[in-house]
Biopython code that builds the backbone (N, CA, C, O; Angstrom):
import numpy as np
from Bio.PDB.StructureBuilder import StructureBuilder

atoms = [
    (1, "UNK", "N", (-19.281, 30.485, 51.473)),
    (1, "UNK", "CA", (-17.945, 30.463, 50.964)),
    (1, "UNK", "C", (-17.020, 30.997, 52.062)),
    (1, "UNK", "O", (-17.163, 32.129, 52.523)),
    (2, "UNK", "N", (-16.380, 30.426, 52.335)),
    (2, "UNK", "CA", (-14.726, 31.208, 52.834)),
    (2, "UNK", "C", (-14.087, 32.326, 52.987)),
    (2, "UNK", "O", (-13.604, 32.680, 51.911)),
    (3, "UNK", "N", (-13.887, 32.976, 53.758)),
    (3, "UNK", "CA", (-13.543, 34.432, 53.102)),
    (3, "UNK", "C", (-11.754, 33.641, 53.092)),
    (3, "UNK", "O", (-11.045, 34.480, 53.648)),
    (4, "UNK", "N", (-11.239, 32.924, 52.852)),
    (4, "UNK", "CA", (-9.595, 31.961, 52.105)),
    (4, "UNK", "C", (-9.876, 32.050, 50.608)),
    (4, "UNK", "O", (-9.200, 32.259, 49.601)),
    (5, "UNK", "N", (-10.780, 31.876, 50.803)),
    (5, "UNK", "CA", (-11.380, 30.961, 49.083)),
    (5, "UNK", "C", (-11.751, 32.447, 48.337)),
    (5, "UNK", "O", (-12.139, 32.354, 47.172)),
    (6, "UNK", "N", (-11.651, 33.960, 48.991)),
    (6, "UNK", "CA", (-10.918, 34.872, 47.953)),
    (6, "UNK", "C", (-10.121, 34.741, 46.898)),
    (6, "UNK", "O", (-10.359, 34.890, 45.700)),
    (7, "UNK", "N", (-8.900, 34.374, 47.608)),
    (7, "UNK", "CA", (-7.769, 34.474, 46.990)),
    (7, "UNK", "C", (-7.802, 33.564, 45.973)),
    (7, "UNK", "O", (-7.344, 34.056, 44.941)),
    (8, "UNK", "N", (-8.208, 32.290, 45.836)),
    (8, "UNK", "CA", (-8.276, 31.611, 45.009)),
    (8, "UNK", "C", (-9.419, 31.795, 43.797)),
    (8, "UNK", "O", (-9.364, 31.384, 42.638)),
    (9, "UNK", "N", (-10.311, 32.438, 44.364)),
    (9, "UNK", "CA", (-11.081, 32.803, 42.684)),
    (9, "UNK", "C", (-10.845, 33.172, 41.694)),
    (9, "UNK", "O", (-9.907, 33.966, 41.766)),
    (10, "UNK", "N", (-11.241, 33.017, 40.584)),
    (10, "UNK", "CA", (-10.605, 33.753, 39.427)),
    (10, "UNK", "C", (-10.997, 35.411, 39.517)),
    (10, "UNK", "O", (-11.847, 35.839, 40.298)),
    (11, "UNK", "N", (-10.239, 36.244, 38.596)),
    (11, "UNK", "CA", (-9.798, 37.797, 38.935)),
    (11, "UNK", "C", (-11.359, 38.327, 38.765)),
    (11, "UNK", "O", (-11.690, 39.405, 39.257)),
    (12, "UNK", "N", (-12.253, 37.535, 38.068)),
    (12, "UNK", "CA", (-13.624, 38.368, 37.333)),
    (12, "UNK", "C", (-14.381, 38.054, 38.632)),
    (12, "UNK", "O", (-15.122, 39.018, 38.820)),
    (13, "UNK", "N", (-14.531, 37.209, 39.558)),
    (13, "UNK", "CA", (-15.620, 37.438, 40.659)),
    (13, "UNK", "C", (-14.762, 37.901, 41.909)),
    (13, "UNK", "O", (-15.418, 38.059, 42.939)),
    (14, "UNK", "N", (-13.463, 38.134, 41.981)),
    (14, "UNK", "CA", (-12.777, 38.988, 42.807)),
    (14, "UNK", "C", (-13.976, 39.970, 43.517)),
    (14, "UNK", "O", (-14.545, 39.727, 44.581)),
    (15, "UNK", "N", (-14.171, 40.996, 42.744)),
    (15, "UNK", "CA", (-15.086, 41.782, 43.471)),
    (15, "UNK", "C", (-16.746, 41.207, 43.964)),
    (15, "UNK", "O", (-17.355, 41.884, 44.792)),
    (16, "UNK", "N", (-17.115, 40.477, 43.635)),
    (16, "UNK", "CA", (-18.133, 40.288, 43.768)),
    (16, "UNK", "C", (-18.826, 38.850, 44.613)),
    (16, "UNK", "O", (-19.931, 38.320, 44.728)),
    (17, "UNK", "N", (-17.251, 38.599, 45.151)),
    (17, "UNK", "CA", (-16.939, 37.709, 46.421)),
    (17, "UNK", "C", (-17.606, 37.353, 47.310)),
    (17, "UNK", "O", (-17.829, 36.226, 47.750)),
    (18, "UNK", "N", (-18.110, 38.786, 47.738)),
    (18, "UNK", "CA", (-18.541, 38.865, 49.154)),
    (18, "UNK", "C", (-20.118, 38.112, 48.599)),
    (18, "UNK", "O", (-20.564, 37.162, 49.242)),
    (19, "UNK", "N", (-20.834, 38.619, 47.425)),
    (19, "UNK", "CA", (-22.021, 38.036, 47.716)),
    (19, "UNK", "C", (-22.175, 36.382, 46.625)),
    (19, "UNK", "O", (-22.978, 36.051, 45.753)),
    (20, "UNK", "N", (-21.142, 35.792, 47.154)),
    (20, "UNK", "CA", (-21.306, 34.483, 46.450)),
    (20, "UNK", "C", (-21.516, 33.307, 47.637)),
    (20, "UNK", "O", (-20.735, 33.194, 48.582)),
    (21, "UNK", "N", (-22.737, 32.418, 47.429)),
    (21, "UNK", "CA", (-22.384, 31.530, 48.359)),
    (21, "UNK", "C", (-22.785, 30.305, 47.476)),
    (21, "UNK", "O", (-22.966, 30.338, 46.258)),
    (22, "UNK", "N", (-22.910, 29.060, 48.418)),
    (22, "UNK", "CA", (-22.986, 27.673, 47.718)),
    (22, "UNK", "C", (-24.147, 27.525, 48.829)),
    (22, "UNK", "O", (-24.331, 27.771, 50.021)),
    (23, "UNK", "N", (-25.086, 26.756, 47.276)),
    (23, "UNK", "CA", (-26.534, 25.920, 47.754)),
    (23, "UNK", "C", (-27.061, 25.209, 46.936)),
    (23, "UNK", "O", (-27.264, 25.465, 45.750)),
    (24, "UNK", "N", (-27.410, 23.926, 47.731)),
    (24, "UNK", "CA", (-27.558, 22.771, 47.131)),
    (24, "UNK", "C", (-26.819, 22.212, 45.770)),
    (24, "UNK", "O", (-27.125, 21.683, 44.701)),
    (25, "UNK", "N", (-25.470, 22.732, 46.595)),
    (25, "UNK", "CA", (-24.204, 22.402, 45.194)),
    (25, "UNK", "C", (-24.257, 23.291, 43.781)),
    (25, "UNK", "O", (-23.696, 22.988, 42.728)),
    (26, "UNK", "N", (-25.114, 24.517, 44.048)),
    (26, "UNK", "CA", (-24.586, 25.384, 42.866)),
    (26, "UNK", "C", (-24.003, 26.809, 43.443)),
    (26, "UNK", "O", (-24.023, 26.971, 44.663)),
    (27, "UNK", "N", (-23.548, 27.719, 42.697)),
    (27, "UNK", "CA", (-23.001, 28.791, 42.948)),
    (27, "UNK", "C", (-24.179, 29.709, 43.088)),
    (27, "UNK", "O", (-25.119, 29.487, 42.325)),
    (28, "UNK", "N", (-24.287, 30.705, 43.939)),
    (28, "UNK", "CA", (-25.070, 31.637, 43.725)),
    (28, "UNK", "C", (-24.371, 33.080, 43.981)),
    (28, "UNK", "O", (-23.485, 33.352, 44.791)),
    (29, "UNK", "N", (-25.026, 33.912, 43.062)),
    (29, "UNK", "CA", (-24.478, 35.438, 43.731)),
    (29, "UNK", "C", (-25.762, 36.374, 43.989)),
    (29, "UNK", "O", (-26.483, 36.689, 43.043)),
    (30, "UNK", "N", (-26.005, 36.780, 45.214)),
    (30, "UNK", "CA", (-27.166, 36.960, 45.617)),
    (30, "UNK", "C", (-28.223, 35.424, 45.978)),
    (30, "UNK", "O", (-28.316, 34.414, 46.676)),
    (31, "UNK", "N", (-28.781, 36.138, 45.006)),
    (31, "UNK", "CA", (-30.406, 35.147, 44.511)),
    (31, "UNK", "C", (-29.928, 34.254, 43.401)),
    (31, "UNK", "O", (-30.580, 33.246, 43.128)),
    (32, "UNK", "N", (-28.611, 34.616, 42.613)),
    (32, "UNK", "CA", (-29.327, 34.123, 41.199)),
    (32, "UNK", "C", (-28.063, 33.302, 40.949)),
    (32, "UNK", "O", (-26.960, 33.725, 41.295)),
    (33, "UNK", "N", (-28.242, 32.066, 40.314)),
    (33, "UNK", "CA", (-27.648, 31.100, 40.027)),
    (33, "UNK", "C", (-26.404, 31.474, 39.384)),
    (33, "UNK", "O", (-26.762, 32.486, 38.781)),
    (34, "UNK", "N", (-25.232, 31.323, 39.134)),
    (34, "UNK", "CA", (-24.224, 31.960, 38.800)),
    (34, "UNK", "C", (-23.937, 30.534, 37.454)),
    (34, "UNK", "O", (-23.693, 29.347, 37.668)),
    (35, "UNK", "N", (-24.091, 31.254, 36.132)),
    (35, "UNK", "CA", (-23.926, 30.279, 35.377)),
    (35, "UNK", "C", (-22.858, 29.757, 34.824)),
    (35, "UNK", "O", (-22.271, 30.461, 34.002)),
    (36, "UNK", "N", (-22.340, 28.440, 35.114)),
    (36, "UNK", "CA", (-20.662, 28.094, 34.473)),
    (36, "UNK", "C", (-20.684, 28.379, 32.475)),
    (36, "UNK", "O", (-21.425, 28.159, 31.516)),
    (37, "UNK", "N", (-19.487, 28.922, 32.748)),
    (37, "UNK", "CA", (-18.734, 29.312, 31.522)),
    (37, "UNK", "C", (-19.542, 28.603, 30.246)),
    (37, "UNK", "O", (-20.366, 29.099, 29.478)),
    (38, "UNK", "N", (-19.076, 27.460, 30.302)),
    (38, "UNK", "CA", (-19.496, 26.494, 29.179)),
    (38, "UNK", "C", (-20.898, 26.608, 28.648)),
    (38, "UNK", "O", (-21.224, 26.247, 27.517)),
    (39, "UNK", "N", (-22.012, 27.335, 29.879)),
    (39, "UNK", "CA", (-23.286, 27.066, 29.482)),
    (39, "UNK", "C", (-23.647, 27.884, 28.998)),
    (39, "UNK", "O", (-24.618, 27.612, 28.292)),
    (40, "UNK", "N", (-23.164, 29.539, 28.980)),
    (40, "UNK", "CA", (-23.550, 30.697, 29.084)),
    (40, "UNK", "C", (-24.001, 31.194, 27.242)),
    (40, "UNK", "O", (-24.817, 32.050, 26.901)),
    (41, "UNK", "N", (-23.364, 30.540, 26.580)),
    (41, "UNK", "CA", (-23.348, 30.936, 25.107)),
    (41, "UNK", "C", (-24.489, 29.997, 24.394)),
    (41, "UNK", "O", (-25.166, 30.300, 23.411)),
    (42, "UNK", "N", (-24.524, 28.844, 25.107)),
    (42, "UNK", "CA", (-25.293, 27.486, 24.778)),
    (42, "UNK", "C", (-27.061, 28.492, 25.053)),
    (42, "UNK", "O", (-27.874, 28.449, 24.130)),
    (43, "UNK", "N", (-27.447, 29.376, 26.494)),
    (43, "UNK", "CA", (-28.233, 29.630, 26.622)),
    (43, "UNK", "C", (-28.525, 30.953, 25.534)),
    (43, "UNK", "O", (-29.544, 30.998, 24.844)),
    (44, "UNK", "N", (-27.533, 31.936, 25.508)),
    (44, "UNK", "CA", (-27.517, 33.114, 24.675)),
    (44, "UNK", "C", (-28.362, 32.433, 23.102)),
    (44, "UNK", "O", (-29.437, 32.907, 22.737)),
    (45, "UNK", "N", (-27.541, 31.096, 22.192)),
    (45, "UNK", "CA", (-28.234, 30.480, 21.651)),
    (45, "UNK", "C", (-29.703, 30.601, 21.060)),
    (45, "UNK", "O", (-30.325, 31.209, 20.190)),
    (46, "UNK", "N", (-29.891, 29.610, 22.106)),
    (46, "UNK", "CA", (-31.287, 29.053, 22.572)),
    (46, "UNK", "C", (-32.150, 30.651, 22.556)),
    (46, "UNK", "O", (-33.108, 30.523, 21.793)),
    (47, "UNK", "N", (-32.118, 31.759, 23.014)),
    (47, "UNK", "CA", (-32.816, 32.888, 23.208)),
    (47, "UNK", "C", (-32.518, 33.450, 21.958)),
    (47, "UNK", "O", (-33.511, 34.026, 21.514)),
    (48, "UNK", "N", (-31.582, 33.510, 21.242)),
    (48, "UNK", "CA", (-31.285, 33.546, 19.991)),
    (48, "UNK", "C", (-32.205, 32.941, 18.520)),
    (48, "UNK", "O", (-32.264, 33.237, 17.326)),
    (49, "UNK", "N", (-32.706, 32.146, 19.253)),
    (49, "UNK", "CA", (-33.588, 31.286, 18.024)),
    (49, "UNK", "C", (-34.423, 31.630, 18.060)),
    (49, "UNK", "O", (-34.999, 31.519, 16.977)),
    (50, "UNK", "N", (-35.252, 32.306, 19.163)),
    (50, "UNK", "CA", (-36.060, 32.349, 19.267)),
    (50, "UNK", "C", (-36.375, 34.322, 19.326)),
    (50, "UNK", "O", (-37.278, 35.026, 19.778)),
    (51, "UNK", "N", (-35.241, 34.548, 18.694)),
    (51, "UNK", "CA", (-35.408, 36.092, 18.232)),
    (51, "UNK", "C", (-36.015, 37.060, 19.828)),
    (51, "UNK", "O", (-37.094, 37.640, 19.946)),
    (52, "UNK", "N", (-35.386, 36.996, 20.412)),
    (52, "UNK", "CA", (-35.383, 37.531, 21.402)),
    (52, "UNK", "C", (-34.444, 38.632, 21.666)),
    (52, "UNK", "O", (-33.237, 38.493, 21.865)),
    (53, "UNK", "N", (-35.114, 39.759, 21.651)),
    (53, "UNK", "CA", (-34.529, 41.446, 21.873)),
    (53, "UNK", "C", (-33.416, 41.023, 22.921)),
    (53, "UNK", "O", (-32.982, 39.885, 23.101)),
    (54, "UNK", "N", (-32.984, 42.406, 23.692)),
    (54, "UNK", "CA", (-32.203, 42.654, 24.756)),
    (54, "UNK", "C", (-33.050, 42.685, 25.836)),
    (54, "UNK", "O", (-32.646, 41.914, 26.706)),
    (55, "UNK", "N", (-34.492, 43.510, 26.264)),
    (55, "UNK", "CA", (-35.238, 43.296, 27.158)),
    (55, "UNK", "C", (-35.825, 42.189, 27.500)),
    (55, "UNK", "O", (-36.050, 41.894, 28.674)),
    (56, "UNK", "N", (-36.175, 41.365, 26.358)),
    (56, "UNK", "CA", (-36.690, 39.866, 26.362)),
    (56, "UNK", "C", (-35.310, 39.210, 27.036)),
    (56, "UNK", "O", (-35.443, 38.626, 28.112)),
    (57, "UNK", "N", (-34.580, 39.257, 26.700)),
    (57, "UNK", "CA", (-33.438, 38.365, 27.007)),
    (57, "UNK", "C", (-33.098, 38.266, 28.304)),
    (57, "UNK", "O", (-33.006, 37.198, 28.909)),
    (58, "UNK", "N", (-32.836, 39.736, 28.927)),
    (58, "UNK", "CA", (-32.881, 40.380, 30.119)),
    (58, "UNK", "C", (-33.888, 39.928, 30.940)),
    (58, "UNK", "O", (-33.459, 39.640, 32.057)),
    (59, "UNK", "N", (-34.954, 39.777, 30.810)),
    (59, "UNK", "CA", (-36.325, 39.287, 31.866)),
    (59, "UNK", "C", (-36.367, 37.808, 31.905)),
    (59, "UNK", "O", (-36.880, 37.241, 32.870)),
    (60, "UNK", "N", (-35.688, 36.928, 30.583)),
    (60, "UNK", "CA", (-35.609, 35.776, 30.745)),
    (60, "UNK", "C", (-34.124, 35.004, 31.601)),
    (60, "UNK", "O", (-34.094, 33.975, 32.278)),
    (61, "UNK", "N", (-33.421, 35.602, 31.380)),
    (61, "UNK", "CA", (-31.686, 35.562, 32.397)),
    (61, "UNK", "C", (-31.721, 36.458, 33.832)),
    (61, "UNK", "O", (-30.847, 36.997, 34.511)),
    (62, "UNK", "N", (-33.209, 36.331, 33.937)),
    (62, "UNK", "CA", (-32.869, 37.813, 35.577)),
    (62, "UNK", "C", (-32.664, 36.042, 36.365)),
    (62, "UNK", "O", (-32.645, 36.388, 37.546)),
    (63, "UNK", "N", (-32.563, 34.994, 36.388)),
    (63, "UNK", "CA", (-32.697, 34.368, 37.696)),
    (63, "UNK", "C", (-31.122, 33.512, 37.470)),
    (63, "UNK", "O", (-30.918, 32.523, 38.173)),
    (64, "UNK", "N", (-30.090, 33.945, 36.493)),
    (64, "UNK", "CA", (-28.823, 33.720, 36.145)),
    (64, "UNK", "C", (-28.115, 35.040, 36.437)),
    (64, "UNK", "O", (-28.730, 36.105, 36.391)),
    (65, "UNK", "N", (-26.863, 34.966, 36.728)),
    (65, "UNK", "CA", (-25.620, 35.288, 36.769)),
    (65, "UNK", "C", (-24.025, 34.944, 36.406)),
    (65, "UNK", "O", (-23.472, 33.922, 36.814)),
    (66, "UNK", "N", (-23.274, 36.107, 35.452)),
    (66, "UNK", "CA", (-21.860, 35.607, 35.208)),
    (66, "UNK", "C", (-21.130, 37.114, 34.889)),
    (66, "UNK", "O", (-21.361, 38.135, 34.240)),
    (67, "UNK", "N", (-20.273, 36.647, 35.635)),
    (67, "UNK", "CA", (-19.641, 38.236, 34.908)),
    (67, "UNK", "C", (-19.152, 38.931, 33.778)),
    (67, "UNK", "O", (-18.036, 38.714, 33.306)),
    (68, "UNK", "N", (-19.941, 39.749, 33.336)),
    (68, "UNK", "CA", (-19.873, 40.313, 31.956)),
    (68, "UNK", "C", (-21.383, 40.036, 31.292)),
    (68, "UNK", "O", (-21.619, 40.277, 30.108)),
    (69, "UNK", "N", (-22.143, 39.620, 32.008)),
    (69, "UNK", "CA", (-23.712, 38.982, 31.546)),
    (69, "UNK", "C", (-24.008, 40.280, 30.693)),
    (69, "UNK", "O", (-23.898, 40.158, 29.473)),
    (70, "UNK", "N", (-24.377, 41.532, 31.215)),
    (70, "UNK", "CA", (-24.764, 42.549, 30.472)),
    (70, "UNK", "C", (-24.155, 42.475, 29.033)),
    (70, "UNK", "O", (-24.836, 42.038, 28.105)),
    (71, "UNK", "N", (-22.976, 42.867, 28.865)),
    (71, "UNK", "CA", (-22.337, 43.101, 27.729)),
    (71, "UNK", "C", (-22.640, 41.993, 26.891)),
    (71, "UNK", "O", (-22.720, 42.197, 25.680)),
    (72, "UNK", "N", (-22.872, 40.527, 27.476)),
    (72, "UNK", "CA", (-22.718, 39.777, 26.474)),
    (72, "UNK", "C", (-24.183, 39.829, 25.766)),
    (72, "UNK", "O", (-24.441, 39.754, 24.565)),
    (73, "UNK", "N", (-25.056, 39.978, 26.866)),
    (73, "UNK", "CA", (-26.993, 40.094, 26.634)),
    (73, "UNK", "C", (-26.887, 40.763, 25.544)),
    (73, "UNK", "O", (-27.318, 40.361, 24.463)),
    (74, "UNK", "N", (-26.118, 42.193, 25.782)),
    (74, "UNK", "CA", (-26.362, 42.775, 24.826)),
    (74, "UNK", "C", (-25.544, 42.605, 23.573)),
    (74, "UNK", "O", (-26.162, 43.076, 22.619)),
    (75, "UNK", "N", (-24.584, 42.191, 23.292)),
    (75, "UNK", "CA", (-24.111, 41.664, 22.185)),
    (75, "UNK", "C", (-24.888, 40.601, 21.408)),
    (75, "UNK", "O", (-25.097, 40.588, 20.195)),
    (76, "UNK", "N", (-25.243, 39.788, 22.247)),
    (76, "UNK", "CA", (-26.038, 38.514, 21.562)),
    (76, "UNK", "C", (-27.638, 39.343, 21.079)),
    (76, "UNK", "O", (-28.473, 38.678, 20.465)),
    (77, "UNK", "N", (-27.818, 40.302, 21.310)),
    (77, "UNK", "CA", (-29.070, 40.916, 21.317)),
    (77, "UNK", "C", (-28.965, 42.007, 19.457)),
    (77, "UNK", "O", (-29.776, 42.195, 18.550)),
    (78, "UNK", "N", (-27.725, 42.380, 19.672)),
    (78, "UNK", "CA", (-27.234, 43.336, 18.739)),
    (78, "UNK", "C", (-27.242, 42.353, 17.417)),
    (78, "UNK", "O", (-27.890, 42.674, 16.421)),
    (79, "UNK", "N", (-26.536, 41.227, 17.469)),
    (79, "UNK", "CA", (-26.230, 40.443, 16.429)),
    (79, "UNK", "C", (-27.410, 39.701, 16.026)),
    (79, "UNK", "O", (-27.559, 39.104, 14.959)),
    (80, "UNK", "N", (-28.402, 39.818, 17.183)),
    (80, "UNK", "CA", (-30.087, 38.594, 16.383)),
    (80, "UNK", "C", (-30.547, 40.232, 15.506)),
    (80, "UNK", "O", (-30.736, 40.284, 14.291)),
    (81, "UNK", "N", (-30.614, 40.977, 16.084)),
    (81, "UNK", "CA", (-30.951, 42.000, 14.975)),
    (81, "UNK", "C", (-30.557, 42.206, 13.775)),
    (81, "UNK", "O", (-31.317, 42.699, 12.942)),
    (82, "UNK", "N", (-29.126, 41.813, 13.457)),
    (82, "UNK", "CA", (-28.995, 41.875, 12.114)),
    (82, "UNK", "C", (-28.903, 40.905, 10.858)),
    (82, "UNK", "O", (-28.592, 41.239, 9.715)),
    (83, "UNK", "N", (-29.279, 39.482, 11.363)),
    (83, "UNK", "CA", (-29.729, 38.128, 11.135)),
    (83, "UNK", "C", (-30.999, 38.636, 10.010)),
    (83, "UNK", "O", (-31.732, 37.798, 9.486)),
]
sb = StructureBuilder()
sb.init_structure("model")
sb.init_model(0)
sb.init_chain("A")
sb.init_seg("    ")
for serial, (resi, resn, name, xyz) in enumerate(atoms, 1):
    if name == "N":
        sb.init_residue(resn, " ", resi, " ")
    sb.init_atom(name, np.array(xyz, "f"), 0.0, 1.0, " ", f" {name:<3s}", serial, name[0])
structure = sb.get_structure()
């Protein structure tokens, strides 16, 4: 990535800039695939059905990334519990 193409990111990967790059046409931060918006709830879901804790969830999303992932893991984690 650019260090131009700062300024233009949206405010939530602002900080976390420096370790974003592009490969083989996806986003990565670090290692781990940086997941677009649209998909992120679609996967929460899917781990959802399948009654999956916060640690389960966590060991299955370690090779994804988005900002706010934690909070949401754990929200989606909080709410299969009371299902």
């Amino acid at each position: 990535m650019r260090r131009d193409d700062k300024q233009t990111a949206p405010e939530n990967y602002q900080t976390s800039f420096a370790k974003l790059s592009n490969k083989w046409g996806l986003l990565f931060m670090d290692e781990r695939i940086v997941l677009p918006e649209v998909l992120r709830q679609k996967l929460l879901d899917i781990l959802h059905l399948r009654h999956a804790g916060q640690t389960k969830i966590n060991a299955e999303t370690k090779i994804f990334w988005w900002p706010s992932m934690s909070r949401d893991i754990e929200n989606e984690a909080k709410s299969a519990s009371h299902v």
